[in-house]
Backbone as XML, in Angstrom:
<?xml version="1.0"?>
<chain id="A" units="angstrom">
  <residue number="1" name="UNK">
    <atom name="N" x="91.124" y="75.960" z="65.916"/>
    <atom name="CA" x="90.421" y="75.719" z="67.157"/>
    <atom name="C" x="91.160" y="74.669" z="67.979"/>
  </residue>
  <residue number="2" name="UNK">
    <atom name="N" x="91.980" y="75.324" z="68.786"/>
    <atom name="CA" x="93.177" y="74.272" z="69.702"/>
    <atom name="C" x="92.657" y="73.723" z="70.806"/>
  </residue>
  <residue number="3" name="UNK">
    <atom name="N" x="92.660" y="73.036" z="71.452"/>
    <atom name="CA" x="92.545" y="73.047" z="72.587"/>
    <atom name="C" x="90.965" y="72.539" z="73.387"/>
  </residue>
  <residue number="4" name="UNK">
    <atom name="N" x="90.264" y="71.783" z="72.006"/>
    <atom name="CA" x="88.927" y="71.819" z="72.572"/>
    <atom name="C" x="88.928" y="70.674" z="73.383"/>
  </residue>
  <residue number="5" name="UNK">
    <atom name="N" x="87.977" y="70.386" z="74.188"/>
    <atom name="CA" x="87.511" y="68.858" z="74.825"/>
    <atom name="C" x="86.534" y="68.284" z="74.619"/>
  </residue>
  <residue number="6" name="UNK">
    <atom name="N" x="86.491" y="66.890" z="74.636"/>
    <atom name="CA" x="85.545" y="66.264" z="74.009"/>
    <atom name="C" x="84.308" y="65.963" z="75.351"/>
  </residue>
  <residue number="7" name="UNK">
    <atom name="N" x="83.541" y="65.143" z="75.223"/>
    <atom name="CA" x="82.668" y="65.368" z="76.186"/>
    <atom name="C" x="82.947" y="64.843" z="77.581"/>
  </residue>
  <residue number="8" name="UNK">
    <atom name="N" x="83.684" y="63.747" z="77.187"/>
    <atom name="CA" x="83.971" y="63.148" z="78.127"/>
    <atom name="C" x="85.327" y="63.777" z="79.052"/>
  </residue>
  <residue number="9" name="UNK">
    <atom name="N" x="85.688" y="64.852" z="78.686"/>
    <atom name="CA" x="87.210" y="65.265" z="79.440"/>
    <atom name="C" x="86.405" y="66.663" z="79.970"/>
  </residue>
  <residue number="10" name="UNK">
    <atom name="N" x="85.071" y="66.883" z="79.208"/>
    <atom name="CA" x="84.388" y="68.398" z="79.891"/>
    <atom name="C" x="83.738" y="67.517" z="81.288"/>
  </residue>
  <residue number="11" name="UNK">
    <atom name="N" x="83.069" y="66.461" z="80.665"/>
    <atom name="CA" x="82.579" y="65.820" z="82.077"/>
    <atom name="C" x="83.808" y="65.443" z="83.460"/>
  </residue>
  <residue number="12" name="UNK">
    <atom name="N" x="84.782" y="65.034" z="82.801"/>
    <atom name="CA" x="85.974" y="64.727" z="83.997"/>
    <atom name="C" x="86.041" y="66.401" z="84.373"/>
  </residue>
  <residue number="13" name="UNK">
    <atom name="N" x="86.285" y="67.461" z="83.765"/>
    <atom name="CA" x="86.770" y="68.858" z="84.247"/>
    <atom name="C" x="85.785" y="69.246" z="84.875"/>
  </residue>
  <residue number="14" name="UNK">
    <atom name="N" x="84.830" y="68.869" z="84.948"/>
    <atom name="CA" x="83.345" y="69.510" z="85.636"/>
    <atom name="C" x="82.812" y="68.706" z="86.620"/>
  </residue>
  <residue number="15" name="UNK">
    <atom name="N" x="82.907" y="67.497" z="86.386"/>
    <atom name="CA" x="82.300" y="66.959" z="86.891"/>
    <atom name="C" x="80.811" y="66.380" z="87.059"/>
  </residue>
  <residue number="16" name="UNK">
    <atom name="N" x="80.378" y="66.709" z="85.766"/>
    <atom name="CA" x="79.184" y="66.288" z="85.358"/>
    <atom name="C" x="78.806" y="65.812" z="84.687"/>
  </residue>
  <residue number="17" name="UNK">
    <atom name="N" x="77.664" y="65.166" z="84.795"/>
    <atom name="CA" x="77.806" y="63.364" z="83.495"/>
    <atom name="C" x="77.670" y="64.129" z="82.206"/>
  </residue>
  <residue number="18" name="UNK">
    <atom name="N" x="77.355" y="62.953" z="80.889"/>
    <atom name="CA" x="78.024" y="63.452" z="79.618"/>
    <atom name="C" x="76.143" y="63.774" z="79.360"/>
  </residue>
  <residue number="19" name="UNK">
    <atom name="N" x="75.859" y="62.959" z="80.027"/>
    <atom name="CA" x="73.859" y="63.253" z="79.996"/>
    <atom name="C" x="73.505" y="64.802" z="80.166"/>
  </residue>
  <residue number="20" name="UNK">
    <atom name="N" x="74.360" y="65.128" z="81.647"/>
    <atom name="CA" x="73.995" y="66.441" z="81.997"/>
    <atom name="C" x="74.593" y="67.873" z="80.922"/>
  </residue>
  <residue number="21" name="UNK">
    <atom name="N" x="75.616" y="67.370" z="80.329"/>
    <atom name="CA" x="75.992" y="68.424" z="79.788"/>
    <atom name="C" x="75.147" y="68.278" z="78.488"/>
  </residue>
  <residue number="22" name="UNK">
    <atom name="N" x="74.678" y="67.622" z="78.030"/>
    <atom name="CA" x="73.573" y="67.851" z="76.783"/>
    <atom name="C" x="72.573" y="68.272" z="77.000"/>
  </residue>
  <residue number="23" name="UNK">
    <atom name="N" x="71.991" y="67.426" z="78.007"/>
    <atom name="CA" x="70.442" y="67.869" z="78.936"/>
    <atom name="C" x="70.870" y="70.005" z="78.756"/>
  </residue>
  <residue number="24" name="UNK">
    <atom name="N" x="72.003" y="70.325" z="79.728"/>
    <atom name="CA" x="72.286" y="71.701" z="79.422"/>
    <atom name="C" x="72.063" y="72.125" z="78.598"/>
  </residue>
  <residue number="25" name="UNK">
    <atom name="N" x="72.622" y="71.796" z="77.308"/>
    <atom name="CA" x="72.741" y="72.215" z="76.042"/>
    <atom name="C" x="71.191" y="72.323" z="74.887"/>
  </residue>
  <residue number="26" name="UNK">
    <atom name="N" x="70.593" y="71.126" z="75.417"/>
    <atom name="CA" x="69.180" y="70.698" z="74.928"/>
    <atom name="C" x="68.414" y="71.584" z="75.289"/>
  </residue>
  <residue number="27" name="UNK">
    <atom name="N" x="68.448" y="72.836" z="76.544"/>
    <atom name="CA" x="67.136" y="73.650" z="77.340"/>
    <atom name="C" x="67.872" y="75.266" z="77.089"/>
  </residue>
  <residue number="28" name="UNK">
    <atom name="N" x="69.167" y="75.017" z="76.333"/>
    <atom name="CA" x="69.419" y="76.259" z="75.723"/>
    <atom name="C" x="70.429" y="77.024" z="77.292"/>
  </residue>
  <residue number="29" name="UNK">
    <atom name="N" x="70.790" y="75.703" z="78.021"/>
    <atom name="CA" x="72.069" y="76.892" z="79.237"/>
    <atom name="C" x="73.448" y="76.818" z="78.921"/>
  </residue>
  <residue number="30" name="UNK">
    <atom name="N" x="73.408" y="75.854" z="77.773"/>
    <atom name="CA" x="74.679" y="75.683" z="77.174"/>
    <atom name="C" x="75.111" y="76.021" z="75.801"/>
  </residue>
  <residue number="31" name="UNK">
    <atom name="N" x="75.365" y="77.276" z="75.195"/>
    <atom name="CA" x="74.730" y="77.405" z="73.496"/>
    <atom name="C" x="76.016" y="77.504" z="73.282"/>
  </residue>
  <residue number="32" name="UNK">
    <atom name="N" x="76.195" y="77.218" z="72.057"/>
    <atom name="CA" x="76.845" y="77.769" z="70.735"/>
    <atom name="C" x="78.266" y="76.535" z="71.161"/>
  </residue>
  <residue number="33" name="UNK">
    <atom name="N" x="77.924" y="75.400" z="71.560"/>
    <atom name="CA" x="79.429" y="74.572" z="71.602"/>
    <atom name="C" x="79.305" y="73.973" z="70.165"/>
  </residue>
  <residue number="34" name="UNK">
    <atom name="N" x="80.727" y="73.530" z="69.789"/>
    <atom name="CA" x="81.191" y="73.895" z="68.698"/>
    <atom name="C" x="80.983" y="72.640" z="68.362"/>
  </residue>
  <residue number="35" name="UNK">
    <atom name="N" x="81.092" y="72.146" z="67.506"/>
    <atom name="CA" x="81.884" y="70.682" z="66.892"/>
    <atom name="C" x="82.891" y="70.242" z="66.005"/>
  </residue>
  <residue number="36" name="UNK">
    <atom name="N" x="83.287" y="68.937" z="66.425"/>
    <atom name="CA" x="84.522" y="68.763" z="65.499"/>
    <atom name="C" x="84.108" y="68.443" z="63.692"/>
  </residue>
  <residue number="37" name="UNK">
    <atom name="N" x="85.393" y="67.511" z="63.000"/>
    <atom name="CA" x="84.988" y="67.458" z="61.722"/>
    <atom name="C" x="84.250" y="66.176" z="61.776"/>
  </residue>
  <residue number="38" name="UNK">
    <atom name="N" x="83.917" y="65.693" z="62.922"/>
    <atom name="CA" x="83.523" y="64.181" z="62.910"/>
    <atom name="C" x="82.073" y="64.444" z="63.816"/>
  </residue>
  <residue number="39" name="UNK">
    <atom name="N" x="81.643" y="65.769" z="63.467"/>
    <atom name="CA" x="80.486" y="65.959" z="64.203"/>
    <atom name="C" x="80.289" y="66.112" z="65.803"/>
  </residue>
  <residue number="40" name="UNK">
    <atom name="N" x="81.122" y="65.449" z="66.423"/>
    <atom name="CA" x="81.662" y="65.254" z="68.057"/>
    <atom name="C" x="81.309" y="66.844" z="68.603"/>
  </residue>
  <residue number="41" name="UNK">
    <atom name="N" x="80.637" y="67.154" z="69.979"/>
    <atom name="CA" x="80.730" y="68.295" z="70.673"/>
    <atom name="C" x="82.588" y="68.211" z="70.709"/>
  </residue>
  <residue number="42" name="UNK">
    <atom name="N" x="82.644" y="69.734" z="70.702"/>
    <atom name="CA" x="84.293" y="70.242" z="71.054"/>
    <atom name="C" x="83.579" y="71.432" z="72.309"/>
  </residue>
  <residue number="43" name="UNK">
    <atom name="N" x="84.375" y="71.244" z="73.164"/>
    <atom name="CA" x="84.038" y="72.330" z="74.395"/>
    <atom name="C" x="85.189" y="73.380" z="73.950"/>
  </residue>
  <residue number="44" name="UNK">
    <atom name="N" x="84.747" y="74.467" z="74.086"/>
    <atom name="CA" x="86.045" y="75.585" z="74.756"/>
    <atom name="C" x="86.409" y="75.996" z="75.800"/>
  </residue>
  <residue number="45" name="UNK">
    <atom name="N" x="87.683" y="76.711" z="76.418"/>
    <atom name="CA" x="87.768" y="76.557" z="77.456"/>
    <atom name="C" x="86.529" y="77.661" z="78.425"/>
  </residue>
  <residue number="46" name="UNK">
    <atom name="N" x="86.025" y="78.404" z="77.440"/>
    <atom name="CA" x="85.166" y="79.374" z="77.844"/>
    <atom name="C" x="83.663" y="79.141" z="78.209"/>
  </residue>
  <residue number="47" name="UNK">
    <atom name="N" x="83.662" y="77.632" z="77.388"/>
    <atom name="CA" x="82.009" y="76.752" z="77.740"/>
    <atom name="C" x="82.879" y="76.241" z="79.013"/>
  </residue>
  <residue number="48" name="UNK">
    <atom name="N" x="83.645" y="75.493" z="79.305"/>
    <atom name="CA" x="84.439" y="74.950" z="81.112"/>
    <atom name="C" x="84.359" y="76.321" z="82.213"/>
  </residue>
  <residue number="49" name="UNK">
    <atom name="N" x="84.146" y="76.911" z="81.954"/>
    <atom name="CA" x="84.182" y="78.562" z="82.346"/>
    <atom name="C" x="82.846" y="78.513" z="82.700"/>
  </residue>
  <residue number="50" name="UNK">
    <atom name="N" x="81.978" y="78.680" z="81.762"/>
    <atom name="CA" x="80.701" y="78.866" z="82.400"/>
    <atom name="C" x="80.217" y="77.384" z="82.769"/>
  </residue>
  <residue number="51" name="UNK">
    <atom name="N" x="80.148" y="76.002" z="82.225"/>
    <atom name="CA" x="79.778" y="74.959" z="82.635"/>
    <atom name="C" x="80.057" y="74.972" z="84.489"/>
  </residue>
  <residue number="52" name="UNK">
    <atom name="N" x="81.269" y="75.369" z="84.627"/>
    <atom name="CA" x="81.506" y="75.593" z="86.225"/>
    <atom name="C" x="80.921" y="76.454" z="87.080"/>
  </residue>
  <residue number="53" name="UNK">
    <atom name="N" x="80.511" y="77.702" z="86.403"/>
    <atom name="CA" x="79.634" y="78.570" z="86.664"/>
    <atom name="C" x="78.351" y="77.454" z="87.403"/>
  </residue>
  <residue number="54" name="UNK">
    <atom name="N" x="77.849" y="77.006" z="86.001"/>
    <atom name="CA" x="76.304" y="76.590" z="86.676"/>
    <atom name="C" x="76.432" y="75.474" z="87.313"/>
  </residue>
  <residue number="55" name="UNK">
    <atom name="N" x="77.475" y="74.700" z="87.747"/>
    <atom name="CA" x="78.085" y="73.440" z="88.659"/>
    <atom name="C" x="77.095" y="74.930" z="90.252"/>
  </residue>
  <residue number="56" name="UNK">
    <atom name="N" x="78.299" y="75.476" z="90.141"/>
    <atom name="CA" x="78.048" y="76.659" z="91.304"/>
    <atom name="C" x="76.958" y="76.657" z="91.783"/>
  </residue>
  <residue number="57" name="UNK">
    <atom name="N" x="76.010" y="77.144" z="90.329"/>
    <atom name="CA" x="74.724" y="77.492" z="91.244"/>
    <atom name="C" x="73.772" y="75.876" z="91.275"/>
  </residue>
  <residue number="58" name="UNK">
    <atom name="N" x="73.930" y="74.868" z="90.664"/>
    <atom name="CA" x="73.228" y="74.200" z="91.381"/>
    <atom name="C" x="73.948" y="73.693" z="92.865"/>
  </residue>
  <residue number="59" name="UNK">
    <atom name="N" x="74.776" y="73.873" z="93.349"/>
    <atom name="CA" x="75.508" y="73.615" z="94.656"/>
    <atom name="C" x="75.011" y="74.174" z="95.374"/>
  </residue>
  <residue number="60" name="UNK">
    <atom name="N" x="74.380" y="75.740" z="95.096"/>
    <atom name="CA" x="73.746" y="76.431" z="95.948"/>
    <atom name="C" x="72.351" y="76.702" z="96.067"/>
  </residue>
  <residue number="61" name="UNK">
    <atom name="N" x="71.796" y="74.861" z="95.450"/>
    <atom name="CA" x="70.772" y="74.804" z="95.208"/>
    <atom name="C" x="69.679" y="75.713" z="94.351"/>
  </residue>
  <residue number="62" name="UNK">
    <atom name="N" x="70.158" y="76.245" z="93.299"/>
    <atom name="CA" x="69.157" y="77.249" z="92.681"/>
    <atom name="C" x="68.352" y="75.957" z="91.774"/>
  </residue>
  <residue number="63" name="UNK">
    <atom name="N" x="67.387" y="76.262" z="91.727"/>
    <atom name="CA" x="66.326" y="75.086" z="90.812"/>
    <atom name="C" x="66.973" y="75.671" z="89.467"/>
  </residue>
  <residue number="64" name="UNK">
    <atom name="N" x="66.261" y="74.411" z="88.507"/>
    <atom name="CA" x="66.560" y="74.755" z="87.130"/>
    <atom name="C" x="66.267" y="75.732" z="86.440"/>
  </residue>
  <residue number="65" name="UNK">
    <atom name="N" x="65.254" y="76.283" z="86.880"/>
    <atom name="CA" x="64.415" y="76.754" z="86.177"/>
    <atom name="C" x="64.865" y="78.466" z="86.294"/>
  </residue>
  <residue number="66" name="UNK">
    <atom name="N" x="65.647" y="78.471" z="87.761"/>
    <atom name="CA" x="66.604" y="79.664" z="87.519"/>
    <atom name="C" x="67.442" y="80.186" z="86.709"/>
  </residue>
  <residue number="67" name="UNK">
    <atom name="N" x="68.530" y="78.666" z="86.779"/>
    <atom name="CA" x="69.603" y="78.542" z="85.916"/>
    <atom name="C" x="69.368" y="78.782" z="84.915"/>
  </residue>
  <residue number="68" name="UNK">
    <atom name="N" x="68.096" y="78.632" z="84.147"/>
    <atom name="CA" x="67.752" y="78.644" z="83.001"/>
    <atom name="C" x="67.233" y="80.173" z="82.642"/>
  </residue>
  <residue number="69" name="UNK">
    <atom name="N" x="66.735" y="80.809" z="83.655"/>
    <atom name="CA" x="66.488" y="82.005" z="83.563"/>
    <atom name="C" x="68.002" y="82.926" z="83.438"/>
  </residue>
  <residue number="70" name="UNK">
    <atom name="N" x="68.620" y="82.632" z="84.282"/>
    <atom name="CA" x="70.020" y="83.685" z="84.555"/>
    <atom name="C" x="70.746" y="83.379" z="82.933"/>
  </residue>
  <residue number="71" name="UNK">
    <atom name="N" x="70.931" y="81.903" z="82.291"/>
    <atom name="CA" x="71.574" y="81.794" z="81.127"/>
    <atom name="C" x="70.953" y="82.330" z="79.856"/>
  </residue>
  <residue number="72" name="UNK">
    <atom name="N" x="69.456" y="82.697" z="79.833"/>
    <atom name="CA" x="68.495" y="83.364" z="79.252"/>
    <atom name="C" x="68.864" y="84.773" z="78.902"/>
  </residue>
  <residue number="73" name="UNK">
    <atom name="N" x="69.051" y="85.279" z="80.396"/>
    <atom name="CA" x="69.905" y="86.680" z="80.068"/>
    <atom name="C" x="71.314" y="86.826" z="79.836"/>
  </residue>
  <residue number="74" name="UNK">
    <atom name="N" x="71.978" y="85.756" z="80.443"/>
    <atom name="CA" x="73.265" y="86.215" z="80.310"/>
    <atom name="C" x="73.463" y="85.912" z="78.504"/>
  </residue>
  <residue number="75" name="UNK">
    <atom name="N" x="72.813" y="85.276" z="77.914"/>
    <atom name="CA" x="72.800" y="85.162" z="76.183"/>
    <atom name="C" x="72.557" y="86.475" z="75.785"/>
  </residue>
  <residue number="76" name="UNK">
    <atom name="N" x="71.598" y="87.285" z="76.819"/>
    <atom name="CA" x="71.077" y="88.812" z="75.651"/>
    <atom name="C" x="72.295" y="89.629" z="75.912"/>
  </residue>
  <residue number="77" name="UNK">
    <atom name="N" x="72.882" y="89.438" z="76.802"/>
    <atom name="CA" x="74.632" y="90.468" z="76.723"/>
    <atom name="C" x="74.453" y="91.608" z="77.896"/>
  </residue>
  <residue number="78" name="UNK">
    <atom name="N" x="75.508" y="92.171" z="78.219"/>
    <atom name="CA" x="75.339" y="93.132" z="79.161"/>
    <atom name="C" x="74.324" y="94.171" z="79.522"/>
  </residue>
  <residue number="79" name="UNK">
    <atom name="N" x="73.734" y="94.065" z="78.570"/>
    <atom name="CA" x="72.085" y="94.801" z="78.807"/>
    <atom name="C" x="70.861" y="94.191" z="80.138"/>
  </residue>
  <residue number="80" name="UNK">
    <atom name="N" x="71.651" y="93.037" z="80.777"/>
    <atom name="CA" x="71.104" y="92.054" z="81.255"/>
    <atom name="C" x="71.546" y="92.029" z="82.816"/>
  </residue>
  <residue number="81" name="UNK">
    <atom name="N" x="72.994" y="92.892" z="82.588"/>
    <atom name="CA" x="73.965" y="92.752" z="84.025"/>
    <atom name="C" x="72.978" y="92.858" z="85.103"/>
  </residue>
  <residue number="82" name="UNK">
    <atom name="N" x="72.033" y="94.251" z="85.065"/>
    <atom name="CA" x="71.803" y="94.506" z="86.454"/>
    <atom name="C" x="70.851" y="93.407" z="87.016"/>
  </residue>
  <residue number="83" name="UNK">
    <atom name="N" x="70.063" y="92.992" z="85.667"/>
    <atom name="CA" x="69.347" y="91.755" z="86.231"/>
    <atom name="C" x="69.404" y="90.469" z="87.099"/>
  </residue>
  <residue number="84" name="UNK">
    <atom name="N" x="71.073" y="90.380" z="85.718"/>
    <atom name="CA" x="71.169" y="88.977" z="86.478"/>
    <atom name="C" x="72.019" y="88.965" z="88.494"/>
  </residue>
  <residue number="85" name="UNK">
    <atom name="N" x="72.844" y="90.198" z="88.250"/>
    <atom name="CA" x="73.311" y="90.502" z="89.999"/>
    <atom name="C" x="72.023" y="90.493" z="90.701"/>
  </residue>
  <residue number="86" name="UNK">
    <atom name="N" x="71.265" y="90.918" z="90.474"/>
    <atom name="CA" x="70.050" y="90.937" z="91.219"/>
    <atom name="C" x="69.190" y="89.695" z="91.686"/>
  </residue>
  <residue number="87" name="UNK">
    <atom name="N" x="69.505" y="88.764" z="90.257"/>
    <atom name="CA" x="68.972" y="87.179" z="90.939"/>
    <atom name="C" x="70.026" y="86.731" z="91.586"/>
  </residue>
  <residue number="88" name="UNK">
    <atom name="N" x="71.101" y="86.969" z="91.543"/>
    <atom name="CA" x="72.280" y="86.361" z="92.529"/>
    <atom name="C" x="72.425" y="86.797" z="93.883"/>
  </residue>
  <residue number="89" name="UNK">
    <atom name="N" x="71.896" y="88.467" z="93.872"/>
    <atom name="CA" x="71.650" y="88.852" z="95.469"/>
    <atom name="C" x="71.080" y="88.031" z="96.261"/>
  </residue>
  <residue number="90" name="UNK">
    <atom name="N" x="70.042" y="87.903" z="95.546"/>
    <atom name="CA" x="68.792" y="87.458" z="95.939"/>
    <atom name="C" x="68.520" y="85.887" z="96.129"/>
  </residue>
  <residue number="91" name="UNK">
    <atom name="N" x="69.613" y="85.100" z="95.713"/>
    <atom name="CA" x="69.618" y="84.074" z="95.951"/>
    <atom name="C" x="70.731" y="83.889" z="97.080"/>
  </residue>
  <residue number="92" name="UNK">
    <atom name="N" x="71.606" y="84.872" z="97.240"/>
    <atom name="CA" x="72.927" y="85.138" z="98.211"/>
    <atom name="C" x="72.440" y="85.412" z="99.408"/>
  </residue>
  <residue number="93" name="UNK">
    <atom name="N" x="71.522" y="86.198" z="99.320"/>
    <atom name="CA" x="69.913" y="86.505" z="100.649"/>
    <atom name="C" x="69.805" y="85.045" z="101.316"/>
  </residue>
  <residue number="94" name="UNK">
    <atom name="N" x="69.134" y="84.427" z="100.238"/>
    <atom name="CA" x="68.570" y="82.760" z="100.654"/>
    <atom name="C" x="69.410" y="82.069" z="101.430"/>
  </residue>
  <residue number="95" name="UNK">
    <atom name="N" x="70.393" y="82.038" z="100.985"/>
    <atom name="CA" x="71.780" y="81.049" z="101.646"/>
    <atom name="C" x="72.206" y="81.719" z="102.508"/>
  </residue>
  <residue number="96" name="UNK">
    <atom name="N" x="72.210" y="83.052" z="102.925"/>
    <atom name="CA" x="72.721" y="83.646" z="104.395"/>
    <atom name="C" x="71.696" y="83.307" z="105.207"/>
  </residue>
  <residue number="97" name="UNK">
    <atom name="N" x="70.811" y="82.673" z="104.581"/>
    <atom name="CA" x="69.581" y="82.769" z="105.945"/>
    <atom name="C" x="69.587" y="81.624" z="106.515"/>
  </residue>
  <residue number="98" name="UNK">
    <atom name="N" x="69.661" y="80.242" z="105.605"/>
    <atom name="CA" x="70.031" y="79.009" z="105.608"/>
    <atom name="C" x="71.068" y="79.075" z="106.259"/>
  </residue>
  <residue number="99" name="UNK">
    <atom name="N" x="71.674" y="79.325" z="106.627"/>
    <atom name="CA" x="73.416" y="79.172" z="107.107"/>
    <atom name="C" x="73.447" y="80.177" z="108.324"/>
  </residue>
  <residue number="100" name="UNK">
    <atom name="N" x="72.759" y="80.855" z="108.421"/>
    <atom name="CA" x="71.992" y="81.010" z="109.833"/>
    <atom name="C" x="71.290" y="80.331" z="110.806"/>
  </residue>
  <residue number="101" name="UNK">
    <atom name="N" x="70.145" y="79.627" z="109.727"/>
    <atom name="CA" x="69.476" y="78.765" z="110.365"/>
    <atom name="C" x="70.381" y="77.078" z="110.914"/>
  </residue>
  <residue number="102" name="UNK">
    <atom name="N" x="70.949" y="77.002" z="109.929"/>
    <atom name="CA" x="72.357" y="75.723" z="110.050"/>
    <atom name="C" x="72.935" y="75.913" z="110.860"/>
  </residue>
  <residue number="103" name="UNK">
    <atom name="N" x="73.542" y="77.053" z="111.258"/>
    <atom name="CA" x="74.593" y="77.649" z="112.482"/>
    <atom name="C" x="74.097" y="77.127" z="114.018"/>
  </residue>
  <residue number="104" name="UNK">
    <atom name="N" x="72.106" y="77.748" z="113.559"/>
    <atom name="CA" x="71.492" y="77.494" z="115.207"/>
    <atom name="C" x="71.941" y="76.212" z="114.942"/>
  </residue>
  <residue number="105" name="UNK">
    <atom name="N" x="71.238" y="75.599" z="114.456"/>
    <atom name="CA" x="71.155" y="73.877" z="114.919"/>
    <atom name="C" x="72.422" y="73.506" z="115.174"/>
  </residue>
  <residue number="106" name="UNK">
    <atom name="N" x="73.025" y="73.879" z="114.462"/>
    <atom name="CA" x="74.633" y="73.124" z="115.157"/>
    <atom name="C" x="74.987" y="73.095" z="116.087"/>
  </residue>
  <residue number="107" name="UNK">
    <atom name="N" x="74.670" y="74.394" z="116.679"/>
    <atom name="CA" x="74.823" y="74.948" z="118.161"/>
    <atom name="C" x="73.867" y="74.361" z="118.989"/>
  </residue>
  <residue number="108" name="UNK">
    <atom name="N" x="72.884" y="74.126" z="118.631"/>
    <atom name="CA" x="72.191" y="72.614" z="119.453"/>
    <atom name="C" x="72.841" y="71.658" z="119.696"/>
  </residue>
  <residue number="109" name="UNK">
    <atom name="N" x="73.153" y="71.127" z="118.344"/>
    <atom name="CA" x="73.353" y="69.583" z="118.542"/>
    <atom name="C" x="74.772" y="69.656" z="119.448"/>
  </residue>
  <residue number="110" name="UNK">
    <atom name="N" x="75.620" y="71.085" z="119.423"/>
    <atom name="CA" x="76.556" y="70.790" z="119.895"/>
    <atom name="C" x="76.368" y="70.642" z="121.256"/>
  </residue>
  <residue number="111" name="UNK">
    <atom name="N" x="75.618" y="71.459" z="122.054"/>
    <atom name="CA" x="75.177" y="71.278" z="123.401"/>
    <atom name="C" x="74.943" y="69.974" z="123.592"/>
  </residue>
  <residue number="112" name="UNK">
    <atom name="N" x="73.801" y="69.754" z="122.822"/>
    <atom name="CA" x="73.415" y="68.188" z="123.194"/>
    <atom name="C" x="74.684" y="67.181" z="123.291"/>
  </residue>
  <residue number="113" name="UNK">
    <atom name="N" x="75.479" y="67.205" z="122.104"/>
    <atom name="CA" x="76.743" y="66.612" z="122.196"/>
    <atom name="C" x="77.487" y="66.705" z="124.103"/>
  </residue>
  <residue number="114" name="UNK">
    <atom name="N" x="77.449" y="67.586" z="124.180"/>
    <atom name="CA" x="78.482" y="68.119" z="125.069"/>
    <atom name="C" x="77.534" y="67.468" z="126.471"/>
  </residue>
  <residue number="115" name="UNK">
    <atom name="N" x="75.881" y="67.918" z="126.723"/>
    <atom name="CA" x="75.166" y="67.457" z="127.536"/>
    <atom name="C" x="75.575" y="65.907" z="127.662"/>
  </residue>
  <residue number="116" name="UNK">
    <atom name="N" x="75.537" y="64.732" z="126.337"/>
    <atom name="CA" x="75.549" y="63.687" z="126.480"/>
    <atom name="C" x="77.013" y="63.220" z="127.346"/>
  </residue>
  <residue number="117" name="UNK">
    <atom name="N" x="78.191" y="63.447" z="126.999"/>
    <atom name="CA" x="79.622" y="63.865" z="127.056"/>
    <atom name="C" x="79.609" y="63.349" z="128.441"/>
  </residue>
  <residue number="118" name="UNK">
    <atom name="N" x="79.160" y="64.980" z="129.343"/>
    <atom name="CA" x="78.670" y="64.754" z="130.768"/>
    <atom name="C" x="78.146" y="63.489" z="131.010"/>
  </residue>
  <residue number="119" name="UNK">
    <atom name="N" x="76.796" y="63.054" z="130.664"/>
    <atom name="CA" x="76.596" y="61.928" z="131.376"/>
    <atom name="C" x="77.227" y="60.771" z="131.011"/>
  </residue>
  <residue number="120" name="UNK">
    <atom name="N" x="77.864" y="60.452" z="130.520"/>
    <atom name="CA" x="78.545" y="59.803" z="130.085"/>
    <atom name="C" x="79.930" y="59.547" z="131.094"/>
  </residue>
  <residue number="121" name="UNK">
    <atom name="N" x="80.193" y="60.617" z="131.483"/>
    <atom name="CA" x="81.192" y="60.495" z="132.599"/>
    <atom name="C" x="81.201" y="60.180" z="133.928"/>
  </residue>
  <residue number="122" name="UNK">
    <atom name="N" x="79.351" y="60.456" z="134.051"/>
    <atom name="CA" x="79.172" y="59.837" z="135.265"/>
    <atom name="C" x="78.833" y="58.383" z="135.684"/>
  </residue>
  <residue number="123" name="UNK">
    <atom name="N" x="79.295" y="58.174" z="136.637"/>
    <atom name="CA" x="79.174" y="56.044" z="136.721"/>
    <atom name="C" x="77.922" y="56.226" z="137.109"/>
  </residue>
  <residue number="124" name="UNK">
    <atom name="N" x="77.256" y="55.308" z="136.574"/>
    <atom name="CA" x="76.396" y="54.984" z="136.424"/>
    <atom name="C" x="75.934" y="53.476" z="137.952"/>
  </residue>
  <residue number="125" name="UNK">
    <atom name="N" x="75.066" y="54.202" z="138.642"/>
    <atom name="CA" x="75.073" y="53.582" z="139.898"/>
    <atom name="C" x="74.133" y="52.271" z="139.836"/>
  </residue>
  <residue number="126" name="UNK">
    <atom name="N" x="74.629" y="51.433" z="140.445"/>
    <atom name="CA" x="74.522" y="50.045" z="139.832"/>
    <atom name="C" x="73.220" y="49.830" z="141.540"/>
  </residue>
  <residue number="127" name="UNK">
    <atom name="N" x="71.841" y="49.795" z="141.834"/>
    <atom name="CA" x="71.094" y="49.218" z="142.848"/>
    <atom name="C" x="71.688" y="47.559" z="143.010"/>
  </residue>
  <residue number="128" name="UNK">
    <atom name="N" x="71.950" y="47.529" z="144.957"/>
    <atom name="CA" x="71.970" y="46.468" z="145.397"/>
    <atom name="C" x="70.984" y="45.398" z="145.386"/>
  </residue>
  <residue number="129" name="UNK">
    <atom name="N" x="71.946" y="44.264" z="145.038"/>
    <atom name="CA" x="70.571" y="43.109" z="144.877"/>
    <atom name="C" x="69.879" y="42.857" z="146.487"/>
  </residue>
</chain>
C-alpha cells in the first residue's frame, strides 16, 4: 500500500480540516479508509478522489444531509447511478436558477454603479452666499 497520506497531507490536498475529514468518516461519507501499522488513517489516492468530490458539492452548497444521501448510494454500487444523476440534475436545476437570479442583480448594481459614475461627473453647483 504505496503512496498513502496521512491526515494531515489529505487535509493540505483538500483542503479540509483534519476534524472535517473524520466528522466525514464518522456519518459514514467517507468509508473503508485504511490504516497504517501504527493505527494512523492512510488515505488513498481514490478516498482524495472522492474527498474532492464532496469539497464540490458542499461549494455548491448541497446541505449535509444530501451529501450524505448521494454517498449512501454511491456505497450500494451502480445499481444507484440513475439515482444519484438525478440528485445532481436536480441540484444543477438549483444553481442555474441562482445564477440567474445573481446575473439580475449584478446587472442592477451595475447600472446603479454606472448611474452613480454619472453623477459623479457632474460639478456639483456650489449656491451664492
Amino acid at each position: 500500500m504505496d503512496n498513502l497520506l496521512t491526515i494531515q497531507e489529505m487535509s493540505r490536498q483538500t483542503g479540509l480540516s483534519s476534524h472535517t475529514l473524520r466528522y466525514y468518516e464518522k456519518v459514514g461519507m467517507l468509508e473503508g479508509v485504511a490504516r497504517n501499522a501504527q493505527g494512523y488513517r492512510a488515505y488513498s489516492e481514490a478516498d482524495v478522489s472522492w474527498v474532492q468530490f464532496l469539497v464540490v458539492l458542499r461549494e455548491l452548497n448541497i446541505p449535509i444531509r444530501e451529501m450524505k444521501r448521494y454517498s449512501d448510494l454511491r456505497s450500494q454500487g451502480p445499481s444507484t447511478v440513475h439515482e444519484r444523476r438525478l440528485m445532481l440534475e436536480a441540484h444543477q436545476s438549483r444553481v442555474e436558477e441562482q445564477m440567474r437570479k445573481l446575473s439580475g442583480s449584478l446587472e442592477k448594481i451595475a447600472t446603479k454603479i454606472e448611474y452613480y459614475k454619472g453623477m459623479e461627473e457632474v460639478p456639483i453647483s456650489v449656491p451664492p452666499n
